[in-house]
N, C-alpha and C positions, 0 to 999 in steps of 0.2 A: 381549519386552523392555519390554512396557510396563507390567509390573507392579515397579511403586517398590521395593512392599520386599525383590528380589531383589538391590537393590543397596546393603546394606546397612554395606557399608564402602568405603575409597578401594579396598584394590587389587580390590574385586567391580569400580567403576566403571572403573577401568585394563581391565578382564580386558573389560569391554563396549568400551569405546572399539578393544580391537584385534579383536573381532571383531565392528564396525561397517563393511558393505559400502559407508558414507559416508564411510568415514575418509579415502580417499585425496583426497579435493576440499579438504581442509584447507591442502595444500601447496601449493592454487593461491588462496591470499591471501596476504596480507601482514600480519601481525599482531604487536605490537609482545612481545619477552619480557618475561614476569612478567602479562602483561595477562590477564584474560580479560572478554573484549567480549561485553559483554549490552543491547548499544543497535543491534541491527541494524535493532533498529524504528524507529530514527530515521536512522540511517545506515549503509549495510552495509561492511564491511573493504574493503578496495581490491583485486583482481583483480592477479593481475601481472601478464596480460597486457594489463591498460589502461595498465600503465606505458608498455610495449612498442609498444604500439598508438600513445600519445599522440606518443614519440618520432616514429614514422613521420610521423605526420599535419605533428607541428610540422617536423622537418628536411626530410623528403621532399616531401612532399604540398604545403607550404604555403612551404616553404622553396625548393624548386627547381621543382617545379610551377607553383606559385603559381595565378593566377586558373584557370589550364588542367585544375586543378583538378576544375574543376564538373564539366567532361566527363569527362576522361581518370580520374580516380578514382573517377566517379561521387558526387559527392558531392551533386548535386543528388536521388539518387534515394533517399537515405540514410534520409528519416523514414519514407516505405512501404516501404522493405526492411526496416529493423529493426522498423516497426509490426506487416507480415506474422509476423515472429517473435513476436513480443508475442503478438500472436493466436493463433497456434499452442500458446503456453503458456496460453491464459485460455479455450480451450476455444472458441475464435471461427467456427471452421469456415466459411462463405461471406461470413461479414460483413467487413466493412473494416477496418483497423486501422491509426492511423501515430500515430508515437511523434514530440511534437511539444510545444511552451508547456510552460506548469506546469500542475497537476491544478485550481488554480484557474478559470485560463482556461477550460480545459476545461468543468470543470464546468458555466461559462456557456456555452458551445458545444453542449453536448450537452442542456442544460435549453430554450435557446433553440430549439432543432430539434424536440424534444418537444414544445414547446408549440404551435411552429406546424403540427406534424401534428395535433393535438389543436383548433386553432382552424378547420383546413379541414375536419376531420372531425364535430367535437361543439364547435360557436362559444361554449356556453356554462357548457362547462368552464374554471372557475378558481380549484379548488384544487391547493394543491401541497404534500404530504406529505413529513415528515421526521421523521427522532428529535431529540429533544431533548440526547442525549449525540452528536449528530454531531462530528465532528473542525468547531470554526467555519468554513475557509475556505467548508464546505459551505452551511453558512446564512447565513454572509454574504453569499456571490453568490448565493442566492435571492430576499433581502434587496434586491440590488442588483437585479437584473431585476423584481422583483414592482414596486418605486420608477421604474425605468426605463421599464416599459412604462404604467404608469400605467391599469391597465384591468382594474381588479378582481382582480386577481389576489390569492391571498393563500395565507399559508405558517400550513402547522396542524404541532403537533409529538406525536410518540408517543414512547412509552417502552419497550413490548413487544408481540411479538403479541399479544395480546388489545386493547391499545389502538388498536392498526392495525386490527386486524379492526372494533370499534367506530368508528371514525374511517371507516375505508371504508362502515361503513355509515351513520353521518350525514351523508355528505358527498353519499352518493348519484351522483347525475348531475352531482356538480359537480367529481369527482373528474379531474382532469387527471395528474397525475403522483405517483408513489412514487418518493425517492430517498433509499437507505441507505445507509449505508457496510458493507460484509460482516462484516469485524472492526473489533469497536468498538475505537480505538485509546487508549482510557483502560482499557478493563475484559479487553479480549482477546475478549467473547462473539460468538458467529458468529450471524450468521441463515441459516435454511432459506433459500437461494437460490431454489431451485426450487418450495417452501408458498411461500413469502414472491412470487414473483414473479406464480404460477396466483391467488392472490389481489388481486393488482391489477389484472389483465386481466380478471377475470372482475367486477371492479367497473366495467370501462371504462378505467381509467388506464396510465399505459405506463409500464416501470418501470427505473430509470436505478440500476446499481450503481457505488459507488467502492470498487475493486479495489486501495487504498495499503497494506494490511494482510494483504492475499490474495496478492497475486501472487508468487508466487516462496516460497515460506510452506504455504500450503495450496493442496489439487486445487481448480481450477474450471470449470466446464464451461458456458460463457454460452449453450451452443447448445442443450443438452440442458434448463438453466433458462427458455429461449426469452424470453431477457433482452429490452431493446429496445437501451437505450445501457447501457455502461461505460465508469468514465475511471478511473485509477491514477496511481500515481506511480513511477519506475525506481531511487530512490535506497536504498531501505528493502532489502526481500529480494533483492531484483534487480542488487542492488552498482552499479548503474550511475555510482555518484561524487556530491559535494554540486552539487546543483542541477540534475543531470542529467532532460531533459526527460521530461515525462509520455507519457500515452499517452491516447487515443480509440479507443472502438470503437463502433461502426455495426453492425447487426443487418443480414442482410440482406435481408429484408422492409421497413425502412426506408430505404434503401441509397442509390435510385435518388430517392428522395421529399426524406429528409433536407437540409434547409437551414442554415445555421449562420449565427450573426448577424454575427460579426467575418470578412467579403468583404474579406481582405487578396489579396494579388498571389500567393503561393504559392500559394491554392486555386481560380486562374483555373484555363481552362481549358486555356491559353496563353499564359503570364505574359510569353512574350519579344515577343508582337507588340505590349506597351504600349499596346492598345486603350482606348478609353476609357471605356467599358462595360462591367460585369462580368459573366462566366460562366462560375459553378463547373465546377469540373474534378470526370471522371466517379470514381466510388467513393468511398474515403474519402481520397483526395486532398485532396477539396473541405473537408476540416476542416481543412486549415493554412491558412495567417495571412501574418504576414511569412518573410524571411528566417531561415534558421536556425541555430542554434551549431554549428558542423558538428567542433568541439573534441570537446564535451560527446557527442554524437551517437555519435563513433566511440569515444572508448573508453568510453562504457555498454553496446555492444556486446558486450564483451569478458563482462561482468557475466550479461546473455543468452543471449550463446552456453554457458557453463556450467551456465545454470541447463536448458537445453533438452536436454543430457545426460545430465541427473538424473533419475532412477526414480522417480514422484511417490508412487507406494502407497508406496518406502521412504522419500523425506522425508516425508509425514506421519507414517507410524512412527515414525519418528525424534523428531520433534517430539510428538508425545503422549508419547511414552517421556520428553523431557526435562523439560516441564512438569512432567508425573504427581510424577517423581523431583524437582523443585526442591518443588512443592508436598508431600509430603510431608514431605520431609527440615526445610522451615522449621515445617511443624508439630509436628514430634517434639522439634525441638532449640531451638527458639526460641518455646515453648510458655508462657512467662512475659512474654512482651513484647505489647505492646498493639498486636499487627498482625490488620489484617483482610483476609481474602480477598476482593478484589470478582471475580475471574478465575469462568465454570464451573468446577463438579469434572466435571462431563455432557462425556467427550470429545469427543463431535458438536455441542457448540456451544463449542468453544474453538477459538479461533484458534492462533497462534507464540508467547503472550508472557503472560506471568506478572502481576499485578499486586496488590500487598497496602497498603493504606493504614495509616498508624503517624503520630501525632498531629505528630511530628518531621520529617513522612517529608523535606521539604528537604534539611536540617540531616543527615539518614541517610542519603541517597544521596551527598552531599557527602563524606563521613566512609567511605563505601564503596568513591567514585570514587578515593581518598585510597590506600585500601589495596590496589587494582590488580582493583577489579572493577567495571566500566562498565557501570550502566546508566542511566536516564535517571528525571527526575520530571516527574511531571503535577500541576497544581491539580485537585481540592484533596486533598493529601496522599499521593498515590499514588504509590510504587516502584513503576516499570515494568521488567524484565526482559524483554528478547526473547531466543529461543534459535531461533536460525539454524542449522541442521539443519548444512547443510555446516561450517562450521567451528566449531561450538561441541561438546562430547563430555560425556562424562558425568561422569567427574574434574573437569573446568570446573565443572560444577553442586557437584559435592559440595565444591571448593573455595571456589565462592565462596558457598555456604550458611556454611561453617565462617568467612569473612570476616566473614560479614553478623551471627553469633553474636558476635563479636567486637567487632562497634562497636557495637551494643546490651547485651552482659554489660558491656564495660567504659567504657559512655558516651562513646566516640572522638568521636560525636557534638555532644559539648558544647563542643568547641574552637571561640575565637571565629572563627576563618577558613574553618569550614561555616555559619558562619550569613548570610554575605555572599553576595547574589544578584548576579551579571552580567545584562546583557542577556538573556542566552539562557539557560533554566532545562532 
């Protein structure tokens, strides 16, 4: 299935969508007629059963339960039971995991715990490696800690393996940490998890993945990659809902050592005796903070447990098959328009998600969202396309390629009410 040009008309891609061993997880979203949703990179379809779920939690749980809650639902135990899942799907195996803050937080959680195994072990490590296409919130909580800790610290940026490989070798002994994101969320490229990871350890640095473009998208295996830290986000592949909390994982070789900067009262070690002295709680417990949204918590669950059902050698199929076919089909048919590929055509370094820059691209995604095919834009000029294995098919592609010819052949583009930005692009 993953060769494009077998699908060279609609009812070829009809005739794949029903004999798609994915088709049937389609009926378990919610998805509005006439749409078809090409922004699960930024937000994935709503689960029905989060609907279901949320009911319980607000009438039941919160409604007649109420405080009694914590116990009798458990809801107190909610970020390491779902983080344990998280784990299980990111290839976590002994390490720790709870689903917990935003991926920002995080990020500082997991950079800060790095740094101070790196301070007790090698005190005069203090670089801290990154790409310079990271998703920002990454560089800017690096930004923030390197400013906060005030002690030499400093953040260098690369652009590909080879400038990593160079970069690790100028930095030498002063190499502290590697943190990358797996799929770039502008371009879609993947890094070797596992080259990319044996290469920082074997320069002495510990190497910290964000998993917001991977999880629930593409296979990952942090155990076999003998990652140190990972942190993601639940909202993307993972359907977990808008603002549904992040995730931490803990290696665990670091496990027992790891310390995290923000010693809020969930990650005592006994948050109910109001001690007044702090001490982390054992595993990866000790990575939460305050109180938690126990809303958001339970139905991202819902988003989870579906994804942990899913066959992951056939979602990647699936997902290379749909790329291959969207990238082909806009070069064949859209061949006259001044779009460019920044996505791999290399299936082993492509992530879930499509991405062609076009000088308009705003103004065209605008003009696309218009005509009932959602996906989202990035500065500077990029149409982004996610195709989310579970509910996206192959007619969805070949449809909304034939959209996307349409507001570029007949300039739909040009209308003044695409050229007007909201807050939110």
């Amino acid at each position: 299935m993953s060769d494009p040009t077998a699908l060279n008309t609609r009812d070829a891609c009809v005739a794949a969508d029903a004999a798609d061993p994915l088709a049937g997880f389609r009926d378990e979203f919610l998805l509005p007629e006439g749409v078809v949703y090409l922004d699960g990179t930024s937000l994935g379809a709503l689960p029905r059963a989060a609907g279901e779920r949320a009911r319980e939690v607000l009438e039941q749980e919160w409604g007649r339960d109420l405080i009694g809650s914590w116990n009798k639902n458990h809801w107190f135990e909610l970020p390491t039971r779902i983080g344990g899942k998280i784990g299980a799907l990111i290839g976590g195996g002994e390490g720790g995991c709870v689903a917990t803050d935003t991926t920002s937080i995080n990020v500082f959680k997991a950079l800060g715990a790095a740094l101070r195994i790196q301070r007790e072990d090698h005190p005069d490590r203090r670089v801290i490696i990154s790409e310079r296409e990271n998703f920002p919130t990454d560089l800017y909580m690096v930004e923030g800690m390197v400013e906060f800790l005030d002690d030499g610290y400093e953040l260098r940026l690369i652009d590909d393996e080879a400038s990593l490989a160079d970069e690790l070798a100028a930095s030498g002994d002063d190499a502290a940490v590697v943190m990358l994101t797996h799929v770039n969320y502008r371009s879609g490229r993947m890094w070797d998890m596992t080259g990319i990871t044996r290469r920082a350890h074997e320069a002495g640095a510990l190497m910290i993945w964000d998993l917001c473009h991977s999880a629930g998208a593409v296979p990952v295996d942090l155990t076999a990659a003998a990652a140190d830290f990972a942190i993601g986000c639940t909202y993307k592949y993972l359907n977990g809902g808008p603002g549904s909390p992040a995730f931490v994982w803990i290696s665990p070789k670091h496990l027992e050592r790891a310390e995290q900067p923000l010693s809020g009262w969930w990650g005592h070690r006994r948050p109910f005796d109001m001690a007044v002295g702090y001490a982390p709680a054992e595993g990866a417990a000790k990575f939460l903070c305050g109180t938690q949204p126990i809303l958001s918590l339970a139905t991202m669950e819902a988003g989870i447990d579906i994804a942990l059902r899913v066959d992951r050698s056939a979602l990647r199929e699936k997902s290379l098959a749909l790329t291959s076919l969207f990238i082909a089909l806009v070069e064949e048919r859209l061949a006259a328009h001044p779009l460019t590929l920044i996505t791999p055509r290399d299936e082993a370094s492509r992530g879930s998600h499509v991405s062609f820059r076009h000088p308009e691209g705003f103004a065209v995604m605008k003009a696309l969202i218009a005509e009932g095919v959602v996906g989202d834009y990035r500065e500077p000029e990029v149409l982004r396309f996610g195709f989310t294995p579970l509910y996206v098919g192959y007619a969805d592609v070949w449809d909304a390629v034939e959209a996307f010819r349409r507001v570029l052949d007949e300039e739909l583009w040009r209308a003044p009410e695409f050229q007007q930005r909201g807050a939110v692009t």
